[in-house]
N, C-alpha and C positions, 0 to 999 in steps of 0.2 A: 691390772695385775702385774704387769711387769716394774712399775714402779715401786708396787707395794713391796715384792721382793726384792726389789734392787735397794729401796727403803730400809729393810729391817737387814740387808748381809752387807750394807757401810757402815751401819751404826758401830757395831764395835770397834772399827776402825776412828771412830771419834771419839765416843765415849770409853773411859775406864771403866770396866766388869763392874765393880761394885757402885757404879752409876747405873748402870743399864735400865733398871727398874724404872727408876724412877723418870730420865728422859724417854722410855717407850711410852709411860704414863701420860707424860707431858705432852708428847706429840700427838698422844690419844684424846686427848681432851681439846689440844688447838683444831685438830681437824672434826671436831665434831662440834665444837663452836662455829667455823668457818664456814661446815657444809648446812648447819641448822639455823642459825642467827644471826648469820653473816651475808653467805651469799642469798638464800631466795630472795630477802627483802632487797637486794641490792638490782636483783634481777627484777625484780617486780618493779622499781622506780624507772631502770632503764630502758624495761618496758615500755614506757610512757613518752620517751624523748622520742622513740626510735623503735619498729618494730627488730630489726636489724642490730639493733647496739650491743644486746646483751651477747650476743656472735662473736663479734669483733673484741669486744674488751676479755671475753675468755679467750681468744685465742693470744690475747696479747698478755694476760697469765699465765700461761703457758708457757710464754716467750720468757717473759720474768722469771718464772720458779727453774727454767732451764738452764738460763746466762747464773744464778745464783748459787745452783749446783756445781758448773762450769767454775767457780770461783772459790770454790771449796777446796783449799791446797791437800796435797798429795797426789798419790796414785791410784789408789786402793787396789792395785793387783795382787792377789794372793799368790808366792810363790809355791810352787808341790815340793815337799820337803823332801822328795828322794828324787826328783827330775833336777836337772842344771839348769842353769840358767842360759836362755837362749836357745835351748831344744826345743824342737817342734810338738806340738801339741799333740796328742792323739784325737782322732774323732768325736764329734759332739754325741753318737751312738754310745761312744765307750766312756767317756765320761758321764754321762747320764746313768750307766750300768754303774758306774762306780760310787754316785751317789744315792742308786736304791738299793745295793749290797750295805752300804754305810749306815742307811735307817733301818734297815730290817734287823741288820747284824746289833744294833742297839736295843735293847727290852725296852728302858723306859717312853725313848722317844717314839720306836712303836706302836708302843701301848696307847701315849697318847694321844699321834696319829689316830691311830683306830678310833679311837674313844671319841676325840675332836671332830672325826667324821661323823660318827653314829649322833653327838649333838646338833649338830648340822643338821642331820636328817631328820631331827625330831622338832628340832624351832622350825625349818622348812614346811614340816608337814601341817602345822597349824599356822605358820607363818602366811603360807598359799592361801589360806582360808580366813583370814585377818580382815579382810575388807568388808567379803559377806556375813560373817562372824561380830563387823562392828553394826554393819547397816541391820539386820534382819534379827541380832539378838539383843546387841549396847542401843541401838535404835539411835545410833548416833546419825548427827546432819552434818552438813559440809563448814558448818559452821564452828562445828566443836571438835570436826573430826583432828582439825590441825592440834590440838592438845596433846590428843595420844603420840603424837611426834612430838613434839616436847618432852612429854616424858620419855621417850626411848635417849633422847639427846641430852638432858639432864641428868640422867643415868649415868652415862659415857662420861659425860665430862667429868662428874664427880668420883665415878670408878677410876677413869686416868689418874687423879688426882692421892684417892686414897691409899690408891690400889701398894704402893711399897710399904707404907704403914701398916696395915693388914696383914704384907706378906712379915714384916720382921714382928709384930706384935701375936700373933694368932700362928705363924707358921705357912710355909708356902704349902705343902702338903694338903692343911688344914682348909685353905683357905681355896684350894681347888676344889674339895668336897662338898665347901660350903656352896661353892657356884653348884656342882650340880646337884647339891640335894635341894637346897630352895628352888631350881627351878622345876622339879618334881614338885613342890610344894605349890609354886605360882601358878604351873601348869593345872592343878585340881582347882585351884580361888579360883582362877579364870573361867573353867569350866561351869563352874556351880554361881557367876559371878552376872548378874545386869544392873549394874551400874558402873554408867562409864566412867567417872570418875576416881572408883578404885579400881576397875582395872587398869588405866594409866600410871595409877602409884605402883601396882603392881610390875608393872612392865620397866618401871624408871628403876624398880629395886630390881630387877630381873637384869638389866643391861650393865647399872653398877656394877653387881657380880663380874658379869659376862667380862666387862673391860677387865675384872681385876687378871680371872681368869686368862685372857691376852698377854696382858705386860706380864706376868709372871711365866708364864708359858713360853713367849718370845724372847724374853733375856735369857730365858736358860736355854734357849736353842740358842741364841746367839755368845754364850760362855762354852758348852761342851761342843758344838761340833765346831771342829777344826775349821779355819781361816780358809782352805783351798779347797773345800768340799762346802761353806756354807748355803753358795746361793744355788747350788743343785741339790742339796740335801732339803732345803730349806722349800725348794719348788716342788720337791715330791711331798713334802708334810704337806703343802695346801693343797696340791690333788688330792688326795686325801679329805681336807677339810670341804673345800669346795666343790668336788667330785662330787659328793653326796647330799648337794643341797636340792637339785633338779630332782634328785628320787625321792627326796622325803618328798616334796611341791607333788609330783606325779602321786605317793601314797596318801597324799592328804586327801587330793580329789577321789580317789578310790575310796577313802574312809568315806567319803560324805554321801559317794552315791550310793555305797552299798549300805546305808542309813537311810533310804531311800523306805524301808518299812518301817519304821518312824516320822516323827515330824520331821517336819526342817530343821527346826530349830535342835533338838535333839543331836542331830545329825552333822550340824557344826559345833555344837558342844563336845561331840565324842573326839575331835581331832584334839582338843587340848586335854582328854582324858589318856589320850595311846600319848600324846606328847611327856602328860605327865610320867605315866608307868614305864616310859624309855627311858627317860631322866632319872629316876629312881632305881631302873638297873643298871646304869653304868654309875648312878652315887655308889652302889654296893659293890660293883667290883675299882672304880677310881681310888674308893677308899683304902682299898687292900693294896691296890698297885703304886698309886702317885701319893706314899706319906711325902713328910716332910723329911726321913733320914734320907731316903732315897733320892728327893730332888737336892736337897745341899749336899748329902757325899758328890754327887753330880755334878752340881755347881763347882766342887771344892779342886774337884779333878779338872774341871774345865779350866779354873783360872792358873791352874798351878802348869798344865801343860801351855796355855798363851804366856806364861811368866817367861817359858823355856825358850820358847820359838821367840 
């Protein structure tokens, strides 16, 4: 987690604004090549030499991706544009308040805070139930079960990849409603869905979205909020996001027992039935709140105040 934050509030310190899209993309796609079709089978061979190998060579990745960071010239310290230079800091208490007055004080980024978490809690709530939902309705085996990862990884990569053509062809507004009305729509296929091979294609088109929804989501937090507020503005949005994935996980298991006066089977169908109709209420209010004027005035302002500074 702290990497990841620390990840997305240097980017624009690298990248130029009107790049951003498209290297969040990028870097969405290397890491999902890396962690799906990269490392397990890599782990799996050095399994073989050594039970102990695969330990040591991560740790000495680590070592690598660290010294590599280390070498990355600047500073990236964001100055506060009304403190001087070489005054002392206020507390990490008051700083943290000054970055949840900043996101609240914002409507959009708010909104899609809020919204970001309520998806969270609705993939969560049938996500938690995914295993027994493959074994006991897809009747999938250990054999075919690695596919369905595939398709979630396949997904990503090619989301990372699409994801700024989407957003400049179709509209970034557009193209966030698109993520969550299809996943209101995936969420019902799946339910009503046994066979395991479309719900993998389902789930590969479901993650596409998902990533577009990220890179498009992440640049624009990384163009409007200010330089010396991003990486605490930017820790409260994923409270926010990830805050709310353990509760959907806790109301999934509740959906399914209190399904318990039905079949089984029934009773893991219904978690992708509440996942869908969550998805489909915040398609109807996302629609109204994150068009497309509203994120590019957003954007427009953002780049024009980093023009200043």
């Amino acid at each position: 987690m702290l990497r990841d934050n620390c990840g997305q509030t240097i980017m624009p310190s690298i990248v130029r604004p009107e790049h951003l899209e498209r290297a969040n993309g990028r870097m969405w796609s290397i890491e999902s090549v890396a962690n799906t079709f990269i490392g397990p089978p890599i782990g799996s061979l050095l399994l073989l030499v050594a039970f102990s190998l695969p330990f040591f060579i991560d740790a000495t990745s680590f070592f690598i991706a660290a010294a590599l960071v280390v070498l990355i010239p600047g500073s990236f310290r964001a100055q506060h544009p009304e403190r001087a230079e070489g005054a002392a800091s206020p507390s990490w208490k008051a700083e943290l308040k000054e970055g949840v007055r900043w996101l609240w004080g914002n409507h959009l980024l708010r909104s899609m805070a809020i919204i970001l978490g309520l998806v969270n809690l609705a993939a969560n709530l049938s996500g938690a139930m995914f295993v027994l939902f493959s074994q006991d309705v897809l009747h999938i085996t250990p054999l075919t079960f690695p596919f369905m990862g595939f398709g979630f990884a396949v997904g990503a990569i090619v989301g990372g990849y699409v994801a700024p053509w989407m957003s400049r062809t179709f509209g970034s507004g557009t193209c966030l409603a698109l993520t969550l009305g299809s996943a209101s729509v995936i969420g019902l296929l799946v339910a009503l869905s046994s066979w395991w091979p479309l719900t993998a294609v389902l789930f590969a088109i479901g993650t596409l979205l998902g990533s577009t929804w990220n890179v498009i989501t992440v640049s624009l937090r990384q163009t409007i909020i200010p330089p010396h507020l991003l990486g605490r503005v930017n820790s409260v949005y994923r409270f926010f996001a990830w805050g709310m994935m353990p509760i959907g996980a806790l109301l999934g298991g509740l959906v399914v027992v209190a399904g318990r006066f039905v079949s089984h089977e029934m009773a893991l169908r219904f978690v992708f039935f509440v996942d869908g109709a969550i998805h489909f209420a915040l398609f109807l209010v996302g629609r109204r709140v994150l068009t497309t004027v509203r994120l590019e005035s957003a954007r427009a302002g953002g780049v024009v105040s980093l023009a200043v500074v």
